[in-house]
C-alpha positions in Angstrom: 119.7 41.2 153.3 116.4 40.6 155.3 116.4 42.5 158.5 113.7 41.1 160.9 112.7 42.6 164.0 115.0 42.8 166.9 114.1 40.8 170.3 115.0 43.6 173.3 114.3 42.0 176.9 113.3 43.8 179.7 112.0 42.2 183.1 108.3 42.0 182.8 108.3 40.7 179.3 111.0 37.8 179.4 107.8 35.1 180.3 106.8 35.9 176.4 110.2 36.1 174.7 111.0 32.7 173.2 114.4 32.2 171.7 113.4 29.0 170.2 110.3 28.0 167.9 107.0 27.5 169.9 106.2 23.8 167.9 103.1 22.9 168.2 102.8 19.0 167.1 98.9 18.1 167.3 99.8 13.9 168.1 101.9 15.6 171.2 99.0 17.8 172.1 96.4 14.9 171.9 98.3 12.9 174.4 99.0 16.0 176.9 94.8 15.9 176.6 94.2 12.1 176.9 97.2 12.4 179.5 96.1 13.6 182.3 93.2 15.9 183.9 93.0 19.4 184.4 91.8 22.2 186.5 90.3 24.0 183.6 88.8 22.6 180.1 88.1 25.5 177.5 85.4 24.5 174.8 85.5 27.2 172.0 88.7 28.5 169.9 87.3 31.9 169.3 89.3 35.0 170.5 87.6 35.0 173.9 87.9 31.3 174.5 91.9 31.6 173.6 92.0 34.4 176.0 90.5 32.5 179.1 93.0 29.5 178.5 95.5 32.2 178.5 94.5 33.7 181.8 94.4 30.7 183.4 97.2 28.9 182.1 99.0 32.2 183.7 97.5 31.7 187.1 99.1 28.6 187.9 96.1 26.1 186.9 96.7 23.6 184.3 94.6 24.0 180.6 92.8 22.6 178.0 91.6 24.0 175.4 89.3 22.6 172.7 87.9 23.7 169.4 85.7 21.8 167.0 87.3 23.8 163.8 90.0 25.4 163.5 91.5 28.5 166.0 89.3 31.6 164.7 87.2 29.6 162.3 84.0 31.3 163.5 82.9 34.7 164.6 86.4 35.6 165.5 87.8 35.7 162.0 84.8 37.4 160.3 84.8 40.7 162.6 85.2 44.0 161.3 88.9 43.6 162.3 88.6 47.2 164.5 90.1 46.8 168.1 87.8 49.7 169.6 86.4 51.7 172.0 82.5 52.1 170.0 81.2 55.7 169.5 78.1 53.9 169.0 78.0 52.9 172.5 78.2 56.5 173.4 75.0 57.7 171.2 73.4 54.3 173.1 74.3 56.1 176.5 76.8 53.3 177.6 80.0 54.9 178.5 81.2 52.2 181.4 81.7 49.9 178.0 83.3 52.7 175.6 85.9 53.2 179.1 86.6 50.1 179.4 86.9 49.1 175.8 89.2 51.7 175.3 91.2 50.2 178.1 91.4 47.2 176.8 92.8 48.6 173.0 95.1 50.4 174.7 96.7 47.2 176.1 96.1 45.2 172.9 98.5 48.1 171.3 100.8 47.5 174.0 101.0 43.5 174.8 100.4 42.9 170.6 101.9 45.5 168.7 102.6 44.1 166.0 99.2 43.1 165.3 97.3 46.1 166.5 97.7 49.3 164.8 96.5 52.8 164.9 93.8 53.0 162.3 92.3 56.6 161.2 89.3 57.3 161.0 87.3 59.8 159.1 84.0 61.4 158.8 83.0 63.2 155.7 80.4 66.2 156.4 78.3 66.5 153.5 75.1 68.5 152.7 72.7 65.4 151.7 73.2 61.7 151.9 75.8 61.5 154.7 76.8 60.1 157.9 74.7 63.7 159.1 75.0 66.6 157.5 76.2 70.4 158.8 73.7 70.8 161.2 74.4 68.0 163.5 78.4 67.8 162.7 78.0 70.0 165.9 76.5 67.5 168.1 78.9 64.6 166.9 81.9 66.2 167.5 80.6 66.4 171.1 80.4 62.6 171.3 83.9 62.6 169.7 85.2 64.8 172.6 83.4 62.3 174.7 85.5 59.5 173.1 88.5 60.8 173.5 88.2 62.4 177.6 86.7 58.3 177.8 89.9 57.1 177.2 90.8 57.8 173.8 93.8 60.0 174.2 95.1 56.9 175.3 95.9 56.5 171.6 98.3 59.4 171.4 95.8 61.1 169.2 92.7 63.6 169.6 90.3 64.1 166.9 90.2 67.5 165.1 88.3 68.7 162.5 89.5 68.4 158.7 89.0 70.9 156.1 87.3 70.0 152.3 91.0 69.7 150.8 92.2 67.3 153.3 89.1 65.2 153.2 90.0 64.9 149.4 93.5 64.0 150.4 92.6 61.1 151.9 89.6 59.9 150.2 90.3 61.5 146.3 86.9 60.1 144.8 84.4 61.7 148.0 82.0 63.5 145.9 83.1 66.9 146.5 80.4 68.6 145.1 78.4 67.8 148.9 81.0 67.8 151.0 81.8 70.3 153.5 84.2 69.1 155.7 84.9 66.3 158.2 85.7 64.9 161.3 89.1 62.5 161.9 89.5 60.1 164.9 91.7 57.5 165.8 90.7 53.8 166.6 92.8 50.4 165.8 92.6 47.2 163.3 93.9 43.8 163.6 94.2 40.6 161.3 91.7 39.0 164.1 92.3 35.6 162.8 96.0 35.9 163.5 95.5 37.9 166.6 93.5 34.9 168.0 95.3 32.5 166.8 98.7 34.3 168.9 96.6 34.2 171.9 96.3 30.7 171.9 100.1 29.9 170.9 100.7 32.4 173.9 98.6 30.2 176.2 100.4 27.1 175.2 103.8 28.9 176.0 102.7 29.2 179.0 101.4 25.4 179.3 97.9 24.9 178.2 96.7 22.2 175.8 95.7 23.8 172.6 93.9 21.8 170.2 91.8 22.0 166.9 89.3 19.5 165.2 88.3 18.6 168.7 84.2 18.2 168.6 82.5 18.0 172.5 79.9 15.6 172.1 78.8 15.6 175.7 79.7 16.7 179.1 80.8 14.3 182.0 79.2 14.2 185.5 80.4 13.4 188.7 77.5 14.0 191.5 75.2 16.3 189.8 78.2 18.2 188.7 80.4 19.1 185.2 83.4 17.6 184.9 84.9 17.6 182.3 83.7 16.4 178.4 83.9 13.5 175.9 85.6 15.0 172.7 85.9 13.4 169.6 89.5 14.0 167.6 90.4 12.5 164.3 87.5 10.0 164.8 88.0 9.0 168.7 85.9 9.8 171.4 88.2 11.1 174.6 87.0 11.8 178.0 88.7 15.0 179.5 88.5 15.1 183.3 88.4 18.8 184.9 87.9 20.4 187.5 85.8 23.5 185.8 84.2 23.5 182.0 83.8 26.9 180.6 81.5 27.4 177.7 83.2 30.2 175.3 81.6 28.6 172.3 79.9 32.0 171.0 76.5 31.5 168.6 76.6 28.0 169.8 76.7 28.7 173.3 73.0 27.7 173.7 73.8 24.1 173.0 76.5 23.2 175.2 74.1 25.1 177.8 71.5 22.8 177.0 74.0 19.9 177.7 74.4 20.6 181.1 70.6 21.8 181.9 68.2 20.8 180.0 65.5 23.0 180.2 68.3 26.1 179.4 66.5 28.5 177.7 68.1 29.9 174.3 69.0 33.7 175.3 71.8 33.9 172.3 70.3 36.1 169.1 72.9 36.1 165.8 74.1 39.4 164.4 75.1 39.0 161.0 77.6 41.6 160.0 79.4 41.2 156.0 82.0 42.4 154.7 82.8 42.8 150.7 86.7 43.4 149.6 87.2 45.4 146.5 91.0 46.5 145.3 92.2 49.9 146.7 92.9 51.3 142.9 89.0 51.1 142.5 88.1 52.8 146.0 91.7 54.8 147.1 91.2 55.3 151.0 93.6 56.1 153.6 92.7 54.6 156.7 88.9 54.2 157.2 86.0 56.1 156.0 82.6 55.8 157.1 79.9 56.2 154.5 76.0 55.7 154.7 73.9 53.1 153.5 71.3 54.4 151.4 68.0 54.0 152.9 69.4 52.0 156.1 69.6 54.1 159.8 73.5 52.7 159.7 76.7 53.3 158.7 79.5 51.3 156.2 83.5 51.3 156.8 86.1 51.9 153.9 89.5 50.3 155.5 92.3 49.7 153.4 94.3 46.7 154.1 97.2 47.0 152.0 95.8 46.8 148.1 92.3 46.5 149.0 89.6 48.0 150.5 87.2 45.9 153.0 83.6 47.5 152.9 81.7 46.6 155.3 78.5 47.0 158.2 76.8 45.2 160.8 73.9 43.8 162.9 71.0 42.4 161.1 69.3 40.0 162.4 69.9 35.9 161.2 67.8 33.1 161.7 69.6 30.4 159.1 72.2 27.9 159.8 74.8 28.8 162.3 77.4 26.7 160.1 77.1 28.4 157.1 77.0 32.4 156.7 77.8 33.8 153.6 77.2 37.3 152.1 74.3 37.2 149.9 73.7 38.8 146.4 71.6 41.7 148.1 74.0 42.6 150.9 77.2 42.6 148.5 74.5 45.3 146.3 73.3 47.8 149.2 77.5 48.0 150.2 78.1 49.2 147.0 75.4 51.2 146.6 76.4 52.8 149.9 80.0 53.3 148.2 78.9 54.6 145.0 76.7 57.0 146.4 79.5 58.2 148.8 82.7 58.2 146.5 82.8 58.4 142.4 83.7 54.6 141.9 81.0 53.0 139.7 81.9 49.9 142.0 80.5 46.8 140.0 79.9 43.2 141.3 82.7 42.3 139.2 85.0 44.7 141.5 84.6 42.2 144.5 87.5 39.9 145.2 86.0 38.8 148.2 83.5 38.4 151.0 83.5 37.6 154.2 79.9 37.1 156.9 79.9 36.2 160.5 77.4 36.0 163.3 77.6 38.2 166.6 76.3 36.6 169.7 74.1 39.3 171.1 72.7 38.3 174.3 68.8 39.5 174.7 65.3 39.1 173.3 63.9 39.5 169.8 62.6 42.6 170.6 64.2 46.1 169.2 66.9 45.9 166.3 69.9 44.4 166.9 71.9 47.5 166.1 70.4 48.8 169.4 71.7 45.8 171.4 74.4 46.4 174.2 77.5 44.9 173.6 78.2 43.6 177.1 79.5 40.5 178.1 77.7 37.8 180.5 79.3 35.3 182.9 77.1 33.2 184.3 77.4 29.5 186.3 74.8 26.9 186.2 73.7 25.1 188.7 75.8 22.1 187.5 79.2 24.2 187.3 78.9 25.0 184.0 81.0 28.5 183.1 79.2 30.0 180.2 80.5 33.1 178.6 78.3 35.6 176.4 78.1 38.6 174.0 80.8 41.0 174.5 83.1 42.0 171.6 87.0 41.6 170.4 88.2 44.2 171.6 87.3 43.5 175.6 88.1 39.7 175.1 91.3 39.9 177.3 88.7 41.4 180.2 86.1 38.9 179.5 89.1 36.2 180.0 90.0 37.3 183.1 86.2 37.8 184.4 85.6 34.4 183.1 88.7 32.7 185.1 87.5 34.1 187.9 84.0 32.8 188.2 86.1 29.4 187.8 88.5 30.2 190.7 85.1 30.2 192.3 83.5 26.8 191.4 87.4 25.4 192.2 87.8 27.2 195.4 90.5 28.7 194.9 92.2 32.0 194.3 95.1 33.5 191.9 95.7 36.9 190.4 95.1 37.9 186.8 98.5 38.3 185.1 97.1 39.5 181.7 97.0 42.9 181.5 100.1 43.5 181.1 101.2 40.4 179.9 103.1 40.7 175.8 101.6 38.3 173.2 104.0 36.0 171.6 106.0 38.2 169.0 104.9 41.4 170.8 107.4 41.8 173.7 110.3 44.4 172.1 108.8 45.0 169.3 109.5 48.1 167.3 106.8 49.1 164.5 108.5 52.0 163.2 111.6 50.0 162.4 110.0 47.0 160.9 107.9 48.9 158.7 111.3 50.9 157.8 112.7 48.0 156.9 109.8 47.0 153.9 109.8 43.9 151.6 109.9 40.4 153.3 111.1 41.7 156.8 108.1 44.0 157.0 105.6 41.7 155.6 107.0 39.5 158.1 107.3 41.2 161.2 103.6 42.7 160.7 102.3 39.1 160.9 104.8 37.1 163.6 106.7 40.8 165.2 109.9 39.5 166.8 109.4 35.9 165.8 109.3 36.5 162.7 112.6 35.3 162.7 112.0 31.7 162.9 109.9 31.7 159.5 112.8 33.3 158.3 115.3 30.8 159.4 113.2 28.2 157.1 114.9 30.1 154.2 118.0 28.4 155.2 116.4 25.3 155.4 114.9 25.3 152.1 115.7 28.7 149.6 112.7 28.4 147.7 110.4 28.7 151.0 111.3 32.5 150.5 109.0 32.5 147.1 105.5 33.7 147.2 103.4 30.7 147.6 101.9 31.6 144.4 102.9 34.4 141.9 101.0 37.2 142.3 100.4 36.5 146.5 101.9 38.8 149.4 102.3 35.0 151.3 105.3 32.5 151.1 105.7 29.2 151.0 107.6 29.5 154.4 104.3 30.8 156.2 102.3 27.6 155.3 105.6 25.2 156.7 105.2 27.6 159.8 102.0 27.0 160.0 101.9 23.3 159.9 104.9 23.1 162.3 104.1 26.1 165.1 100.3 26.6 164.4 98.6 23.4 164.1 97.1 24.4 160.6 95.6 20.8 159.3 94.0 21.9 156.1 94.6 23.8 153.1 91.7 26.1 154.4 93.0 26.7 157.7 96.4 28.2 155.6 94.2 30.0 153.2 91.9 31.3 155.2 92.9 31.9 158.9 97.0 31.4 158.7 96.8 33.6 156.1 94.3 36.2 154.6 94.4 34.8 150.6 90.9 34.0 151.0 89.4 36.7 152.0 91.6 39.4 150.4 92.6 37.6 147.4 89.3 34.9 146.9 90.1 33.1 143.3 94.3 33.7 143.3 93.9 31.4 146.6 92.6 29.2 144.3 95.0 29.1 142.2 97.3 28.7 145.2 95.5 25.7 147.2 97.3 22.8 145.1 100.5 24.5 146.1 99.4 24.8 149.6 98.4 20.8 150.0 101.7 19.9 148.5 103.7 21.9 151.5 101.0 20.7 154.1 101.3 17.0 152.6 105.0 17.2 152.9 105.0 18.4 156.4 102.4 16.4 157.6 102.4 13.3 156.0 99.1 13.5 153.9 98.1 11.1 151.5 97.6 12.0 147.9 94.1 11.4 148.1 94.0 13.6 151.3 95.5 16.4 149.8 93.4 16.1 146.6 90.3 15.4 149.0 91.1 19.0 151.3 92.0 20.9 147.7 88.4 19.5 146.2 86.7 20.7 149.2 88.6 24.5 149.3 87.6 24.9 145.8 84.2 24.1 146.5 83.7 26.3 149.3 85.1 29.1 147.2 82.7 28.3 144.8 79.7 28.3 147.0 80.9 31.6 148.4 80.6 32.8 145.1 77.5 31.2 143.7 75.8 32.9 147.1 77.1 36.0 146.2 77.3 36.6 142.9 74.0 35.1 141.9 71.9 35.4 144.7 71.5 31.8 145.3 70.5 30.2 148.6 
């Protein structure tokens, strides 16, 4: 028997308790959009644009929300999946942003707990090639006390040092030979695509318009002023009246800027952060370990996920195409050089089973390395009414939501109270993590992903007993996920299943492969696809895969 995670009301959280499937049907959510205007149009389906529909869909004004992709598609599900407060902001001297960032995870753990959980974190102390070495061990462990008086015991956790031994026990392969310690902390992770994604099914619980494959192609004017956008959908151009636009479009922010005011002058400069995923038998780690990168004044994280182990860093600076990032051939080597010379592996190109690269929208000039950049956000109104929404990181999204909705209230005149903070993300009111992970199998695997709605994928069981089988032998994901998907999550594509919906891609690159064909037959029989749709959306998954590869593995541009 399945057990799936129990639903236990209480008063503040009944607004985010559904006892029926939230369906999200995209025709029905074109119409709402071609229907009628609103107060507020949302142009960006990252993880801060989902929040600001969410905030104000929960003050009272009505929502749309528009994204050219797919929910997540850009910087949102490339991140290094941490929900944290930033000891690098400390060493940078900004500790209003490490306060408030640990704010903010401590609600993310609270309103999404089944989607944000307590991640260790450790820092090896090792005589030569480390993070530092004995002599300044000292020193960090000040900025760790720092961390934690900022907020961090918020996470029921202080840091303490560790001993050789139990260094070893949670990262066996740590050349022990110069090691001499460390230091453990406690931050959080999240599966940021699904955690975005949940943010906007929350926001259309609570009455926005939510939709993908929605392109703006210009902004309407009314007197000198925004008001609202033509988008194109499924080849038609609509014209969405509002009230207020708000630009939460990330790296791209410069051009819907330069829409409403041309003369804007670009102020967004790309961080490229990547990521390489190797299995966990090859590079054991419990938790997250930082290592250094040989020959590079920064650091690489060691996070298991499961069977895996995501390697990765941050902040370079990127001048290509904004529409394609991939990890090259010579970022995939200096991670696992930075491995290898941390841990006994002998980590190999060969070892990778995945990559992922996404762009940071920094908000500054070209001077000075990005690594040195601030992290804070900027809200800004043109003098056409234009919202724009800047830099600023995951973890603070839910802030920079509410800041955001209330420069709106602004250009609207009017006023209403931020509800978010302690507002539960759908599947997160009542949930219990101990007891779902107690549980293991299907209802764990389950209730990680959807917490106390994880019921509804597994009434499709009923519906149809093979939906319970892995959507491919070999993969952690069933076939009832990608029916969810297309029903409750507006996934369109065999991509958006394989590489948002679900983390196959990334995690498990050529067995979701394998697994596409499977994946278009489900979509095709949910949505209505043609053949030559499905074989068309299949083609172009493998392709991608492919050039991911290619990129990678031989160093081609």
């Amino acid at each position: 028997m399945i057990r799936l995670p129990e639903r236990k009301a209480r008063s503040e959280t009944k607004n985010a308790i559904r006892r029926t499937p939230l369906r999200l049907d995209r025709r029905e959510q074109l119409d709402r959009l071609t229907s009628r205007p609103v107060d507020v149009l949302v142009v960006g389906g990252g993880v801060t644009g989902c929040y600001t529909a969410l905030d104000a869909a929960t003050r009272g004004l009505s929502v749309a929300l528009v994204e050219r992709d797919d929910f997540a598609s850009g910087t949102s599900s490339k991140s290094s999946k941490m929900v944290h407060g930033g000891l690098r902001y400390i060493e940078q001297g900004n500790l209003p942003l490490v306060r408030r960032s640990l704010l903010e995870r401590q609600r993310f753990r609270r309103n999404a707990p089944h989607l944000v959980q307590r991640l260790p974190f450790v820092f090896p102390v090792l005589t030569q090639d480390g993070v530092f070495d004995a002599r300044i061990a000292k020193a960090f462990e000040g900025l760790l006390w720092t961390y934690d008086l900022a907020g961090g015991w918020r996470i029921g956790r202080l840091h303490r040092r560790l001993t050789v031994p139990e260094v070893l026990v949670r990262a066996p392969r740590l050349r022990a030979d110069r090691l001499r310690g460390g230091l453990l902390y406690y931050d959080s992770r999240t599966d940021d695509a699904r955690l975005t994604l949940t943010i906007a099914r929350t926001a259309a619980h609570f009455g926005a318009t939510v939709l993908n494959g929605a392109t703006c192609r210009a902004l309407i004017r009314e007197g000198g002023r925004v008001r609202g956008a033509t988008v194109e959908v499924d080849g038609r151009d609509v014209d969405v009246r509002a009230g207020v636009v708000i630009n939460a479009t990330g790296v791209w922010s410069d051009t819907l800027d330069g829409l409403s005011d041309p003369g804007h002058r670009p102020r967004i400069r790309p961080a490229k952060g990547v990521h390489i995923i190797v299995p966990w038998t090859r590079l054991p780690v419990d938790g997250t370990v930082t290592v250094p990168i040989p020959g590079r004044a920064r650091r690489a994280t060691c996070t298991r996920w499961g069977d895996v182990v995501v390697v990765g860093t941050t902040d370079t600076d990127y001048d290509g195409s904004l529409d394609e990032v991939l990890c090259t051939r010579e970022e995939m080597e200096y991670l696992l050089d930075g491995a290898n010379t941390a841990f006994d592996a002998d980590l190999a190109p060969a070892d990778v089973v995945g990559s992922m690269a996404g762009l940071r929208p920094l908000v500054g000039g070209k001077e000075g390395a990005t690594l040195d950049m601030s992290r804070d956000h900027r809200v800004s109104t043109d003098a056409h009414g234009l919202v724009t929404v800047t830099g600023g990181k995951l973890t603070t999204s839910r802030h920079m939501g509410e800041l955001v909705v209330d420069e709106a209230l602004k250009v609207l005149g009017r006023r209403a109270g931020c509800r978010t903070a302690r507002l539960p993300l759908l599947g997160g009111a009542g949930y219990d993590a101990e007891a779902t992970s107690a549980t293991g199998g299907v209802g764990a695997h389950l209730g990680e992903r959807y917490g106390t709605e994880a019921r509804f994928v597994a009434d499709l069981f009923a519906e149809d007993p093979s939906l319970i089988e892995p959507i491919i032998e070999g993969a952690g994901h069933l076939r009832a996920e990608v029916v969810y998907a297309a029903r409750c999550e507006l996934a369109r594509t065999v991509d958006d299943v394989l590489s948002r919906r679900t983390r196959m891609r990334l995690f498990a690159r050529d067995l979701s492969v394998k697994a596409a064909p499977e994946v278009g037959r489900l979509l095709q029989r949910e949505l209505g696809l043609s053949d030559e749709e499905v074989a068309r959306q299949v083609d172009d998954y493998v392709s991608g895969v492919e050039r991911e590869k290619t990129v990678l593995m031989e160093g081609l541009s």
